[in-house]
C-alpha positions in Angstrom: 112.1 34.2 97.1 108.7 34.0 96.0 107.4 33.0 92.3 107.0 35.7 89.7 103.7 35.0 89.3 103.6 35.3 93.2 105.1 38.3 93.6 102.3 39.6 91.0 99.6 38.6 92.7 101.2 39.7 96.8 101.9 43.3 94.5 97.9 43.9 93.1 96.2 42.3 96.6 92.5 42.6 96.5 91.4 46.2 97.2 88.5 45.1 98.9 90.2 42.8 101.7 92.5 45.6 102.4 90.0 48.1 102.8 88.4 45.5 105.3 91.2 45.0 107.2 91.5 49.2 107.2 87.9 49.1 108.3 89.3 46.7 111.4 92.1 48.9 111.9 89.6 52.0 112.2 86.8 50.4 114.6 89.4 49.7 117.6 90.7 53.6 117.2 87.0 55.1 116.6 84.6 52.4 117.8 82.9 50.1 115.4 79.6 51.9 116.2 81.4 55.0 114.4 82.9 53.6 111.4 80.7 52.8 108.0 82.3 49.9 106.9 80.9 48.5 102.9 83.8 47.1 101.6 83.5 43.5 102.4 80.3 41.1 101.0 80.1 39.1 104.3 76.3 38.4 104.6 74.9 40.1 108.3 71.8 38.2 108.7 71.9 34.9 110.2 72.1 31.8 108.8 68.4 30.2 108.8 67.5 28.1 112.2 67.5 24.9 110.2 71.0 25.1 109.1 71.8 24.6 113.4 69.5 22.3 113.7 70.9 20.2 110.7 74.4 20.4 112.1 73.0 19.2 115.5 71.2 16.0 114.3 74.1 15.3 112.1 76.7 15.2 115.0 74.1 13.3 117.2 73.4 10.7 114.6 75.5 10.0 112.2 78.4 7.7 112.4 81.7 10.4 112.9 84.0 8.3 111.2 82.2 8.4 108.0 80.5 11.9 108.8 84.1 13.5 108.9 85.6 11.3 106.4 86.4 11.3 102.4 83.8 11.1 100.6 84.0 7.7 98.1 84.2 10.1 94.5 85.9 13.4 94.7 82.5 14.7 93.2 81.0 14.6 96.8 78.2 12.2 98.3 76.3 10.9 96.0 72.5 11.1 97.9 73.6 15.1 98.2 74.1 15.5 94.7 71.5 13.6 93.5 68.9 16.1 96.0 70.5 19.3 94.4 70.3 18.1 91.2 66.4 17.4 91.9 65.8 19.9 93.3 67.6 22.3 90.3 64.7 19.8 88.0 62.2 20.9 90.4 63.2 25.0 90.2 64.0 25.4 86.6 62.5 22.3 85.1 65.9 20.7 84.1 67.3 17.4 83.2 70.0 17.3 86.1 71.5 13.8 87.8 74.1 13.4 90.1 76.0 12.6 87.8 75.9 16.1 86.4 77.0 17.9 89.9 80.5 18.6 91.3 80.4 19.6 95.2 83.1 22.3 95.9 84.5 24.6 98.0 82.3 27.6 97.3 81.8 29.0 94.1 85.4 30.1 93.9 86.6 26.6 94.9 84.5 26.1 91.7 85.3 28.5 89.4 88.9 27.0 89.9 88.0 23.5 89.4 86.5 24.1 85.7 89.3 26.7 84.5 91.7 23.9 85.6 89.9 21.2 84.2 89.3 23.1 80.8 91.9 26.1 80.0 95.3 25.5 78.4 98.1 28.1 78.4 97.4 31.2 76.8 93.4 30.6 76.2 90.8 33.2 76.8 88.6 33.7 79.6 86.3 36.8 78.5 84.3 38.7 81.6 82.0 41.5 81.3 83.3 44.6 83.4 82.4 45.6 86.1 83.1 42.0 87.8 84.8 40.5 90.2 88.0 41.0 90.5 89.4 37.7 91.8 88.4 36.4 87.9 92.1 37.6 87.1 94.0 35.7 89.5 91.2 32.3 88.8 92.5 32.6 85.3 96.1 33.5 85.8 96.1 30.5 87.7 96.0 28.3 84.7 98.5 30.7 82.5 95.0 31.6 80.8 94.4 35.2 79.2 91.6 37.8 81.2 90.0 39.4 78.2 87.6 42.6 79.3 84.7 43.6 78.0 83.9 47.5 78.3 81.5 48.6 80.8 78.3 49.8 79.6 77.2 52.2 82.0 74.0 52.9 81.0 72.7 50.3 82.1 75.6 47.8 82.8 73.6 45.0 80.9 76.9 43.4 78.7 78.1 44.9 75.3 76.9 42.0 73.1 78.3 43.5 69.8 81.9 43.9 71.6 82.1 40.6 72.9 81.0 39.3 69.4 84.2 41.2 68.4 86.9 39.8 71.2 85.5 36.3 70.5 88.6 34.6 68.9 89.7 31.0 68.1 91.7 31.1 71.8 88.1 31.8 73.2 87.5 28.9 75.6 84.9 30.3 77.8 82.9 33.4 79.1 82.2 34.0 82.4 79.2 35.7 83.7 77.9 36.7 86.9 74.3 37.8 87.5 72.8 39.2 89.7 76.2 41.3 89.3 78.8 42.1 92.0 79.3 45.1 92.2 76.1 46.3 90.0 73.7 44.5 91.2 72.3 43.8 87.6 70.7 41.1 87.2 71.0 40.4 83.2 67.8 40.4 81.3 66.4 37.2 79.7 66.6 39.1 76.4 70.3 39.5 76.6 71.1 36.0 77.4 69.3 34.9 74.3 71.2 37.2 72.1 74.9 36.4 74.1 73.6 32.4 73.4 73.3 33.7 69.7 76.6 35.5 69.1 78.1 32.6 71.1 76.6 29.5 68.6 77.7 31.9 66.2 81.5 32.4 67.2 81.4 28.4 67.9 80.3 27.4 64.3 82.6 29.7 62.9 86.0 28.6 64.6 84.9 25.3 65.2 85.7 25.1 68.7 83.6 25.3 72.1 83.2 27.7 74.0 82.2 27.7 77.3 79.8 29.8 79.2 80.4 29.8 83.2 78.0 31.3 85.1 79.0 32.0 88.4 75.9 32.4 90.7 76.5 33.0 94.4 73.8 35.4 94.3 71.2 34.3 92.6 68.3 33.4 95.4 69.0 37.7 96.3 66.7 39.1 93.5 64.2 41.9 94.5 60.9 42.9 93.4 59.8 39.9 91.7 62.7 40.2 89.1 63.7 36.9 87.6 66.8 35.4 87.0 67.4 33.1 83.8 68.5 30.0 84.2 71.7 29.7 81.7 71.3 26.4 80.9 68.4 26.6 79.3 69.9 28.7 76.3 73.3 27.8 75.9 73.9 24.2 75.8 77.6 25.0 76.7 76.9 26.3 80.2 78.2 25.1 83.7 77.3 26.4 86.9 78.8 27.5 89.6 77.0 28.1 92.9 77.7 28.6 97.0 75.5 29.0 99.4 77.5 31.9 100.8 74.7 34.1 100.2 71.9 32.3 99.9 72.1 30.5 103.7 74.7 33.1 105.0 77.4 30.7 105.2 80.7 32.2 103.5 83.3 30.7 105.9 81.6 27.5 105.2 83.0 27.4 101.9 80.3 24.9 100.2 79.2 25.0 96.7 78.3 22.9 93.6 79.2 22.7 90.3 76.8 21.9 87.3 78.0 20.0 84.0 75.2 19.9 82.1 74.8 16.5 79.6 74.7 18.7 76.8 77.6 20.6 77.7 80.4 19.6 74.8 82.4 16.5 75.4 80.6 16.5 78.9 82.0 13.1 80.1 85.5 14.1 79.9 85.0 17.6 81.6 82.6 15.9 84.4 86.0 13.7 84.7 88.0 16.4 84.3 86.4 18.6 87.3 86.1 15.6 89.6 90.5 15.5 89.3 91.0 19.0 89.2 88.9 19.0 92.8 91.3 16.1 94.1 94.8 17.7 92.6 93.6 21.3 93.6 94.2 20.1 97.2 90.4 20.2 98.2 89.7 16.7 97.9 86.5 17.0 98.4 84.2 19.6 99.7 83.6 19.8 103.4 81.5 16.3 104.0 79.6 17.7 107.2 78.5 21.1 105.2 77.3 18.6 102.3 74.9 17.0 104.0 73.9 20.3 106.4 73.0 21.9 102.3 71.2 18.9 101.4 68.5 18.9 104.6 68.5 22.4 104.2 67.7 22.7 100.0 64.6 24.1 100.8 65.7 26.8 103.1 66.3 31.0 102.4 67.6 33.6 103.7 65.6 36.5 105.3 65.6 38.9 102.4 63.7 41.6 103.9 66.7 42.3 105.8 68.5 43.3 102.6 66.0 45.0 100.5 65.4 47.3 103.3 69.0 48.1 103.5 68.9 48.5 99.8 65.9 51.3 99.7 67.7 52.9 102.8 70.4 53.5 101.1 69.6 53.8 97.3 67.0 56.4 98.5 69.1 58.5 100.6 72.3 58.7 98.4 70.1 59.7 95.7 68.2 62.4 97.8 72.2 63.9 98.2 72.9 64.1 94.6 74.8 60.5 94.3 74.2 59.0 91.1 73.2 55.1 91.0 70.8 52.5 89.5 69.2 50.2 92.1 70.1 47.1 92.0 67.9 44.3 91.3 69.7 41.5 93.5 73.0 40.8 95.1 73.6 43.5 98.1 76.3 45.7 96.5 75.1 49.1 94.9 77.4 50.7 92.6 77.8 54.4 92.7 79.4 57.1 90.1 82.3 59.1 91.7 81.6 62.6 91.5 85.2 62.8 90.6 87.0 60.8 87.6 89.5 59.6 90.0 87.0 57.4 92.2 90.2 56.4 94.4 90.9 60.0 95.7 87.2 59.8 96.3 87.6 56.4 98.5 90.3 58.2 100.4 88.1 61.4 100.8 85.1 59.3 102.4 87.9 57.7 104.0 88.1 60.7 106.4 84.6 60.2 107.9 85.4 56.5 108.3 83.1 55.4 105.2 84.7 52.6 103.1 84.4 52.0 99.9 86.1 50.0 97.1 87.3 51.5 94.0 85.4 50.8 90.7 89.0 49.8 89.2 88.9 47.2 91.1 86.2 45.5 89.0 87.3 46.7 85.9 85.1 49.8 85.9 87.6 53.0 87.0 84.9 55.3 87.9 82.6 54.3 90.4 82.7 52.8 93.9 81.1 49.8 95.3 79.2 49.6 98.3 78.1 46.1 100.1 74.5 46.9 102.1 75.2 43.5 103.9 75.2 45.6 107.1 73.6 46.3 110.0 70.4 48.4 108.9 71.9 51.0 112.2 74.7 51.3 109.7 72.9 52.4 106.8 70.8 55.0 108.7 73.9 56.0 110.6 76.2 56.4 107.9 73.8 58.9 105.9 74.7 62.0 107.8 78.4 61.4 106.8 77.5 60.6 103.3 75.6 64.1 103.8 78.9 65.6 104.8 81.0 63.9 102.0 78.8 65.2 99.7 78.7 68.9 100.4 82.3 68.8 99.7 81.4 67.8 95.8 78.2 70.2 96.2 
């Protein structure tokens, strides 16, 4: 028999993996030319031509014994996280060494690192809905407590004055995720000032710390000029997660970094803390050859264009058939209100002209839908007409 906690998890699956796996199951029956599949964030534009060419000179010359080896601290190669951490100073005008960076396995190989290293049983973890919903298995993981914060769908900027109210003396941290999957909000500078406030607040008053992760997988995808804040720079109690999933296209890779900033509360120990919690997790250490593939490759993007036409396709034509939706400001997900209240019998509706889509619930926001633009631009202009037919159903 499997664990309880197990059995939990096996039971409330991710929505969106199995509605990628139905999206498999539907292109050998239909064709994959015929079938609109959004449900997965897997990046569809290459990875940039550096990124081969850094894997090729590393196999040619570097020694493969210590290319495909441990690495001599948990933390990663040092030269690697000294580069990211310069070239974080160089970007936001930071403070950062390599002693302040934690290579991992992704952002979620990060995520877990820090709720290990910092959450005892039964502590908070508070997220903003609609997020990701894997943040309820990151925290279960550590016997920690998900506490939600309501959606506001207005704008889906967080509710400031409701977190101020579900901050308690078990908060240990608060995770937030900008731009936003599945919104694509990117949180304004404005509200990260005021969440630093009510958090220095909530801090003073219980006399504890409380941690602010931001989890940042998409922040290089912003559109139209918009900015995104750099957390650290308001909330001395911030750590970073990041992966270059999105921003290189390199998901199965699974490389990411961590940030612990010096002025992060009892930093030392936590630094410490992550460094074993990346050794007793079972990674180790993060993949050595992808390490030093990021690190000649710092400077490198991906082709945005590719997404922000998607996103204009898209946005533009589901609003031209009556779909309500804000346009996203980054990430490639654009989250659209059901025009039913059960968005799940709408999922299964657009089901039947082989569009996928992942339930708002999923992300703490019954509702709504998510759909991922990371697709072929052909599938976007393709799948209009069948949104076209969807919709006439709902008039």
């Amino acid at each position: 028999m499997i664990s309880k906690k197990m059995e939990n998890m096996v039971a409330n699956s991710s929505a969106i993996r199995a509605m990628f796996e139905e999206g498999n199951r539907l292109a050998k029956l239909y064709g994959p030319e015929n079938v609109f599949d959004f449900s997965l964030g897997n990046p569809n534009v290459p990875a940039p031509e550096a990124v081969k060419d850094a894997i090729v000179e590393l196999l040619n010359e570097e020694d493969p014994v210590a290319l495909h080896g441990y690495t001599n601290s948990n933390a990663g190669y040092e030269d690697v996280r000294q580069a990211v951490a310069e070239s974080l100073n160089k970007r936001f005008g930071t403070g950062f060494s390599a002693n302040n960076i934690t290579m991992t396995v992704g952002a979620a190989g990060g995520l877990n690192v820090i709720l290990k290293a910092l959450l005892n049983p039964g502590d908070e973890v508070i997220v903003f809905a609609p997020y990701f919903g894997e943040y309820r298995s990151y925290v279960d993981n550590y016997d920690g407590v998900l506490v939600e914060v309501s959606p506001n769908t207005e704008n889906f900027q967080p509710r400031l004055d409701e977190l101020e109210e579900k901050i308690t003396d078990r908060t240990r941290a608060v995770i937030v995720n900008t731009p936003n999957n599945p919104t694509g909000v990117v949180y304004s500078e404005d509200t990260i000032r005021k969440m630093a406030s009510v958090l220095e607040k909530k801090q003073a008053e219980y006399g504890t710390d409380i941690y602010l992760i931001s989890d940042e997988p998409y922040r290089e995808l912003a559109y139209d000029g918009v900015e995104v804040p750099y957390l650290t720079k308001y909330y001395a109690n911030t750590i970073v997660g990041y992966s270059y999933s999105k921003s290189l296209s390199l998901p199965g890779e699974r490389i990411g970094y961590l940030v612990i900033p010096d002025d992060a509360s009892d930093s030392e120990n936590v630094i410490a803390a992550a460094n074993v919690a990346t050794r007793i997790l079972g990674f180790v250490n993060a993949p050595t050859l992808q390490q030093k593939v990021v690190k000649a490759c710092l400077d490198e993007k991906t082709d945005l264009s590719f997404y922000n036409r998607n996103r204009e396709a898209l946005y533009n034509g589901l609003r031209e058939l009556g779909f309500e939706c804000i346009k996203p400001e980054g990430a490639f997900y654009l989250f659209v209100k059901s025009p039913v209240e059960d968005e799940k019998a709408f999922c299964a509706e657009a089901k039947k002209y082989n569009i996928l889509l992942v339930p708002g619930s999923s992300f703490g926001c019954p509702g709504y839908v998510r759909i991922a633009y990371c697709v072929s631009y052909e599938t976007i202009i393709n799948s209009l007409p069948k949104f076209a037919e969807l919709a006439a159903e709902y008039k």
